[in-house]
C-alpha positions as CSV (number, residue, x, y, z in Angstrom):
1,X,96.6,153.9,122.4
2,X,99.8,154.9,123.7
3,X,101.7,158.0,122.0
4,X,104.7,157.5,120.0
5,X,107.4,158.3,122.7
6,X,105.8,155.1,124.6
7,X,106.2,152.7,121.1
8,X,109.4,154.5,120.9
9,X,110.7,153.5,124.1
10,X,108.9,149.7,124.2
11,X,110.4,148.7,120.8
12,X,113.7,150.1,122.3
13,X,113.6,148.0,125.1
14,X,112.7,145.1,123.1
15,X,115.5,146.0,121.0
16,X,117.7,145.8,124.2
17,X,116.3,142.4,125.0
18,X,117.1,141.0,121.8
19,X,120.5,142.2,122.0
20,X,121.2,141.0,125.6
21,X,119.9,137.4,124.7
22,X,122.0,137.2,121.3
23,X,125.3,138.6,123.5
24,X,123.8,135.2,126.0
25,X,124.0,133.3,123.0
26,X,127.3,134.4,121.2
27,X,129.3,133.8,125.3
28,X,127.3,130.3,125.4
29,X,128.5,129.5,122.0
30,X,132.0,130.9,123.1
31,X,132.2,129.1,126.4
32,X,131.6,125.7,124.9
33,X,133.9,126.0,121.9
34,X,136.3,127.1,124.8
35,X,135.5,123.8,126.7
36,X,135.7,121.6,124.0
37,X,139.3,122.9,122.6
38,X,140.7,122.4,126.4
39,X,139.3,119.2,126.1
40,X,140.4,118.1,123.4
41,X,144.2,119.4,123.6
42,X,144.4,117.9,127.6
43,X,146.0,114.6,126.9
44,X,146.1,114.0,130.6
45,X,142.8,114.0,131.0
46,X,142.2,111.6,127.6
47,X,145.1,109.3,129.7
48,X,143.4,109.0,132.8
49,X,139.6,108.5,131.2
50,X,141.3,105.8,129.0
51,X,143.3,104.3,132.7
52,X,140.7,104.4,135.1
53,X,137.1,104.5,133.4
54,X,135.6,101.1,133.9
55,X,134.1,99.4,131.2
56,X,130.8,99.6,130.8
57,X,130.4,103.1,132.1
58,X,130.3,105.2,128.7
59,X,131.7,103.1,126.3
60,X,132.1,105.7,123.4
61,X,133.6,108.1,125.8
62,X,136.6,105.5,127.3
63,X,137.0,104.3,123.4
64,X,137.4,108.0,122.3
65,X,140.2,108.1,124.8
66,X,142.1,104.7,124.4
67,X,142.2,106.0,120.5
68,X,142.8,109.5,121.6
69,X,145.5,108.7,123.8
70,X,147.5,105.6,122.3
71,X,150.5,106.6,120.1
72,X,149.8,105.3,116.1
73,X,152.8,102.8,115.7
74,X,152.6,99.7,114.1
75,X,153.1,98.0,117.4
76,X,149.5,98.3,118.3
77,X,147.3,95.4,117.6
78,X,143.8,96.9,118.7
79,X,140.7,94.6,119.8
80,X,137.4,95.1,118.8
81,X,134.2,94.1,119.2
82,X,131.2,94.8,122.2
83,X,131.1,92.7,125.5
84,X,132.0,89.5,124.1
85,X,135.3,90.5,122.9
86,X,136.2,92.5,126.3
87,X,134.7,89.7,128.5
88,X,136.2,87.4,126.2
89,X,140.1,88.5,125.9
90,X,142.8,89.1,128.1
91,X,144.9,92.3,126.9
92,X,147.6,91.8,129.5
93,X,148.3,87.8,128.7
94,X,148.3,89.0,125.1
95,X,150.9,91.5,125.6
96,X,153.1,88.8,128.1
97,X,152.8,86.6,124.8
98,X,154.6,89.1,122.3
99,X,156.2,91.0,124.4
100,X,159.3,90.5,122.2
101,X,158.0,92.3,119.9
102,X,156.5,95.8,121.6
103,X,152.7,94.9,120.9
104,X,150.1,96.7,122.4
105,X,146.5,95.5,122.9
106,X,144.4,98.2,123.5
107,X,140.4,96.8,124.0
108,X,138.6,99.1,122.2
109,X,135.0,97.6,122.8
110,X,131.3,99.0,123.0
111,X,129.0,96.3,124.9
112,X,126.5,95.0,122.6
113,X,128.0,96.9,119.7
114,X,127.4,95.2,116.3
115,X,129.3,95.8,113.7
116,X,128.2,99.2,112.4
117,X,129.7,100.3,115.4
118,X,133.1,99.4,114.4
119,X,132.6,100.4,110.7
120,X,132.2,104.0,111.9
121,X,135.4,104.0,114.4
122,X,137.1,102.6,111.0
123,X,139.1,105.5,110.3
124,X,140.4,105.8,113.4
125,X,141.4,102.5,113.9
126,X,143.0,102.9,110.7
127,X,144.5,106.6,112.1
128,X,146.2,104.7,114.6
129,X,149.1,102.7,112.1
130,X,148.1,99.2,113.7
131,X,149.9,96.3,112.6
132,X,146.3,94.4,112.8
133,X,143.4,94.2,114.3
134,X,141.5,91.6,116.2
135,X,137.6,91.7,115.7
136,X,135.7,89.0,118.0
137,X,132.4,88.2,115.8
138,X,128.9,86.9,117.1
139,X,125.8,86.3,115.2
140,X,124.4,89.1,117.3
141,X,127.5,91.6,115.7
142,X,126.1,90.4,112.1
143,X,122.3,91.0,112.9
144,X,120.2,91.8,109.7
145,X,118.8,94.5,112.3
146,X,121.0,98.2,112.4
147,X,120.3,98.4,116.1
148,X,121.0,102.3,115.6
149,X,120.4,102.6,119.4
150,X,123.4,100.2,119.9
151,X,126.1,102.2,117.6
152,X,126.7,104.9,120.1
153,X,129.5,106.2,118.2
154,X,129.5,108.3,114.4
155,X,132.0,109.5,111.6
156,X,131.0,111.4,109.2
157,X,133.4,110.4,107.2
158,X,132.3,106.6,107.1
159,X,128.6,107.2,106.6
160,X,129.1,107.5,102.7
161,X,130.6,104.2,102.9
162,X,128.0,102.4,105.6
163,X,124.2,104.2,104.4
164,X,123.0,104.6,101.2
165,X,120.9,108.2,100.8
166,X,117.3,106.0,101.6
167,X,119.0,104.7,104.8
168,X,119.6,108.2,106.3
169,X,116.0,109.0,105.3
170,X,114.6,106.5,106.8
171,X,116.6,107.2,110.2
172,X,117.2,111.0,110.1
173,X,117.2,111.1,114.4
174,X,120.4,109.2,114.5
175,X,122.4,111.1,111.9
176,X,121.1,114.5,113.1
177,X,122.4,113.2,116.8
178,X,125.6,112.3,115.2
179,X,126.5,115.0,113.2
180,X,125.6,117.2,116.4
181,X,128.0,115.2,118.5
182,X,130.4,115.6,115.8
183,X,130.6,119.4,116.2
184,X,131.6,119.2,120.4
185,X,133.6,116.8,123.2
186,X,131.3,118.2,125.4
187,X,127.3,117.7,123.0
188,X,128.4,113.8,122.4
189,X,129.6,113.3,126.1
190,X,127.9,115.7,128.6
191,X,126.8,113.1,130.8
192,X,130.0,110.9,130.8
193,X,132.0,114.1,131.4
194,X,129.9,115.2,134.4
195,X,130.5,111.4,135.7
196,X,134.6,111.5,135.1
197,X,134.5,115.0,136.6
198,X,132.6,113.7,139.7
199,X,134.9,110.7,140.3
200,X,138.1,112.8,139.6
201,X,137.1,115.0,142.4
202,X,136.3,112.7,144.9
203,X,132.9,113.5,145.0
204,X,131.4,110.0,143.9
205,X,131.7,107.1,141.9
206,X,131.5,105.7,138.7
207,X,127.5,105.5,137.1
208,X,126.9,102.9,134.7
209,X,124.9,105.3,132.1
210,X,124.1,107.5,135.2
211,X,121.8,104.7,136.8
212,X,123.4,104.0,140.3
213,X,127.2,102.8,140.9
214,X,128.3,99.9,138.7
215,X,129.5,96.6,140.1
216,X,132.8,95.4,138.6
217,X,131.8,91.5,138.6
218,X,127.8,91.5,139.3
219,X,125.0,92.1,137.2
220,X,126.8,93.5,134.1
221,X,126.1,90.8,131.4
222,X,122.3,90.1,132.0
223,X,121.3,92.6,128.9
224,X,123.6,90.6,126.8
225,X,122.7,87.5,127.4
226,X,119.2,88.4,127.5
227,X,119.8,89.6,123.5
228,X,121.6,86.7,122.9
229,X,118.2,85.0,123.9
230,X,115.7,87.0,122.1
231,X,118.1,85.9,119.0
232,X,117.1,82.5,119.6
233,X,113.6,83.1,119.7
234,X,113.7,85.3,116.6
235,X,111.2,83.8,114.0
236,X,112.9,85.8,111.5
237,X,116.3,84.3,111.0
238,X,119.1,86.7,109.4
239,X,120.1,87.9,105.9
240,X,123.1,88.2,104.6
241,X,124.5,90.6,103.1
242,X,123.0,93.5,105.6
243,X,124.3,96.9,107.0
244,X,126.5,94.8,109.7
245,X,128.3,92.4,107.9
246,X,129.2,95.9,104.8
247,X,130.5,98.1,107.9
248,X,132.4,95.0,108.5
249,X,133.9,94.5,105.0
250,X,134.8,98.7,105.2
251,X,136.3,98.2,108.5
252,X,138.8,95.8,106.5
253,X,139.3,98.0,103.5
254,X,140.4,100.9,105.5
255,X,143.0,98.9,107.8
256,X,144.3,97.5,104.5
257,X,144.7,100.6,103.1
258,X,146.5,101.8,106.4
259,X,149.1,98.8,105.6
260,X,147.4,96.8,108.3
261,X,145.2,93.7,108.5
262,X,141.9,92.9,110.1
263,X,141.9,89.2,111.6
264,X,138.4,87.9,112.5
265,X,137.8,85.2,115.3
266,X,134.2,84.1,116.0
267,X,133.6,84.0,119.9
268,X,132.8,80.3,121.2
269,X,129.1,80.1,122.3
270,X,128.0,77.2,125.4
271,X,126.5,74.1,123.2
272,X,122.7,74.0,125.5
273,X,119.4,72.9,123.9
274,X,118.6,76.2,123.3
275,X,122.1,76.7,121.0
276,X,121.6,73.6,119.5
277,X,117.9,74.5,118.3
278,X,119.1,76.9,116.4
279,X,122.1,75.2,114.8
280,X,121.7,75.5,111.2
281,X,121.6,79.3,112.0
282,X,124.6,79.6,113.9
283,X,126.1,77.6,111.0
284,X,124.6,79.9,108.3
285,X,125.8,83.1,110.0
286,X,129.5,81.3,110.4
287,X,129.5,79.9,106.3
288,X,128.7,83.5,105.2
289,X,131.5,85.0,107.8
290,X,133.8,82.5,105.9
291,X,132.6,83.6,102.1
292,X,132.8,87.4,103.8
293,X,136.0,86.8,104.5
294,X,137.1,85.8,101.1
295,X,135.1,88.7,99.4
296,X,136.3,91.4,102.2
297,X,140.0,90.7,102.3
298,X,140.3,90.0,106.1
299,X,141.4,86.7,107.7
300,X,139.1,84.5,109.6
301,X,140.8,82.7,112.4
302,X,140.2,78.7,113.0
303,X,140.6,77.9,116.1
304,X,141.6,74.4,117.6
305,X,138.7,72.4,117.1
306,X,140.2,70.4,119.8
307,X,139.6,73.3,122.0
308,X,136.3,72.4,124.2
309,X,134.7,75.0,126.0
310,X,132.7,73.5,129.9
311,X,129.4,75.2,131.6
312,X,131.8,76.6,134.5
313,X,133.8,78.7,131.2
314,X,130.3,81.0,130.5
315,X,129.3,83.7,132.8
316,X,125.9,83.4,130.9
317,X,125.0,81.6,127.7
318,X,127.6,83.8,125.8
319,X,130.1,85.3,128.5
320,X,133.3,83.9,129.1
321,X,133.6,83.6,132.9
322,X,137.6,83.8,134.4
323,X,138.5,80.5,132.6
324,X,136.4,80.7,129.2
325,X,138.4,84.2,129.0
326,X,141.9,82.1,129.9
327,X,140.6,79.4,127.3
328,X,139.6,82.0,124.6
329,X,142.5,84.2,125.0
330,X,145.0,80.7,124.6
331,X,142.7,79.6,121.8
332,X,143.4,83.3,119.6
333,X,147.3,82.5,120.7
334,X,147.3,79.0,118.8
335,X,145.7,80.6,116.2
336,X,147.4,83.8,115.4
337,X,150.5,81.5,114.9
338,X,153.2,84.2,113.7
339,X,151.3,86.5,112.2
340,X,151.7,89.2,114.2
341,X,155.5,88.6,114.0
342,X,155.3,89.6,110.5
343,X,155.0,93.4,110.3
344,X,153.0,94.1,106.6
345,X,153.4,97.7,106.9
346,X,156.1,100.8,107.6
347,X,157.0,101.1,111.1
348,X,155.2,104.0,112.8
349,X,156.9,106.4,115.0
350,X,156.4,104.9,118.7
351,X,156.4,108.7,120.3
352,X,154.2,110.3,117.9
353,X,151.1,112.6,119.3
354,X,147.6,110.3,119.4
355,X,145.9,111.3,116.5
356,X,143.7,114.2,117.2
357,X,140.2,114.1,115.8
């Protein structure tokens, strides 16, 4: 046994221990706060993220910094939606089109994103004083299924609105996840960070998810269009109402209480066997978007019926290739008409600071 001068001096050292690894703690604590307030006050960095990060990359990360780094005016008319509706549109050929009036078109998209996606980045939408939005709608965006792992974005502030108290039970990973990527920049984008930091010093190129360099033109759609096949085979076939099509509805509440209005278009899908087998679901899932539409408050866009969509328009069975996305951005054109001459809500200050979250 040793004498008391040696318990002494081993529970002082221990004490020492204890106080070096809390001091570790507190300057590891202090460092990322540091991080994450440069971070967020750096609006050059949030510019060029939102400029040069590919699509595709980190989704979240580049939609964090098109909202983070577009002025709120009532001159933006944001699109929404995952791959279809940023395959599917042309943002510049919208802007040529009302140029006369100022309107920006940012793409704020997150491939394969259903709606839930879009019902938490609701608020900010709605933070940044659109005039509208656009939301391109899929039967995949309106799945009975959550697809939590497909979200890949949280607000706090929405989950009252999108989860009922059994619903965060029964998924508690996800909203612990969120609410720590809620606290930091850095916790909800470490890896996309490290990628824009490699890039922006030269020292590589941009990973898709940190899997190799990504491919501007080849072998991005394949997941999609596999999902868009596993649909098809779904014995199951959809309910509606479900968490999808409620984010949804809340996605138009907000913008209507910002003074703005959500318009809906349903992206065009190639008519194959396949398609056509499961017709009477494609037709359900579009009846309901109209009765949603009604109930919800937004608009739902009818295209020319005129308007026929070719094999050589499609990438895959749902991806517009060059001309399905010139055919489907002219198709939204007709249909808009002038309503996004008509202004429904007080004009925003076109200087303004982004809206800081």
């Amino acid at each position: 046994m040793g004498t008391t001068a040696d318990k002494a001096d081993s529970a002082g050292r221990r004490s020492r221990r204890s106080r070096k690894a809390l001091l570790a703690i507190a300057l590891l604590l202090a460092g990322l706060v540091a991080a994450d307030r440069a971070l967020v006050l750096w609006p050059a960095h949030w510019a060029w993220v939102a400029r040069e990060m590919p699509v595709r990359v980190s989704d979240p990360y580049r939609v964090e910094a098109l909202l983070r780094s577009t002025p709120p005016s009532r001159r933006n008319v944001p699109i929404l939606g995952n791959s279809l509706a940023e395959r599917g549109l042309d943002p510049a050929e919208l802007e040529r089109r009302f140029a006369a009036q100022g309107l920006r078109f940012p793409s704020i998209t997150i491939g394969s994103g259903p709606a839930l996606a879009f019902g938490m980045l609701a608020n900010a939408v709605a933070d940044l004083e659109p005039r509208a939005a656009i939301f391109v709608a899929g039967p995949l965006s309106l799945r009975s299924l959550p697809q939590l792992h497909r979200v890949r974005v949280y607000d706090l502030r929405s989950v009252p609105e999108l989860f009922s108290a059994r619903d965060v039970l029964r998924e508690p990973g996800f909203h612990v996840a969120g609410l720590f990527g809620e606290l930091s920049v850095v916790l909800r984008h470490g890896r996309a960070l490290r990628n824009a930091a490699r890039v922006r010093l030269g020292l590589g190129q941009w990973d898709q998810h940190g899997g190799g360099p990504i491919d501007a033109r080849q072998g991005e759609y394949g997941p999609g269009s596999d999902s868009w096949l596993n649909w098809i085979r779904e014995p199951v076939p959809d309910s509606y109402p479900n968490a999808n099509t409620r984010a949804l509805a809340y996605l138009s509440r907000r913008l209507r209480e910002s003074g703005a209005r959500l318009l809906v278009i349903d992206a065009p899908v190639l008519a194959t066997p396949q398609t056509q087998s499961v017709g009477a679901r494609i037709d359900r899932y579009r009846q309901f978007l109209r009765e949603l539409s009604a109930e919800a408050g937004f608009e739902l866009l009818e295209p020319d019926p005129q308007v026929v969509y070719r094999p050589e328009d499609f990438l895959d069975g749902v991806h517009p290739s060059d001309s399905g996305r010139a055919r489907f951005t002219a198709a939204l054109i007709e249909s808009l008409g002038d309503r996004l001459e008509r202004d429904q809500g007080v004009e925003g200050s076109a200087g303004a600071e982004p809206v800081r979250r």
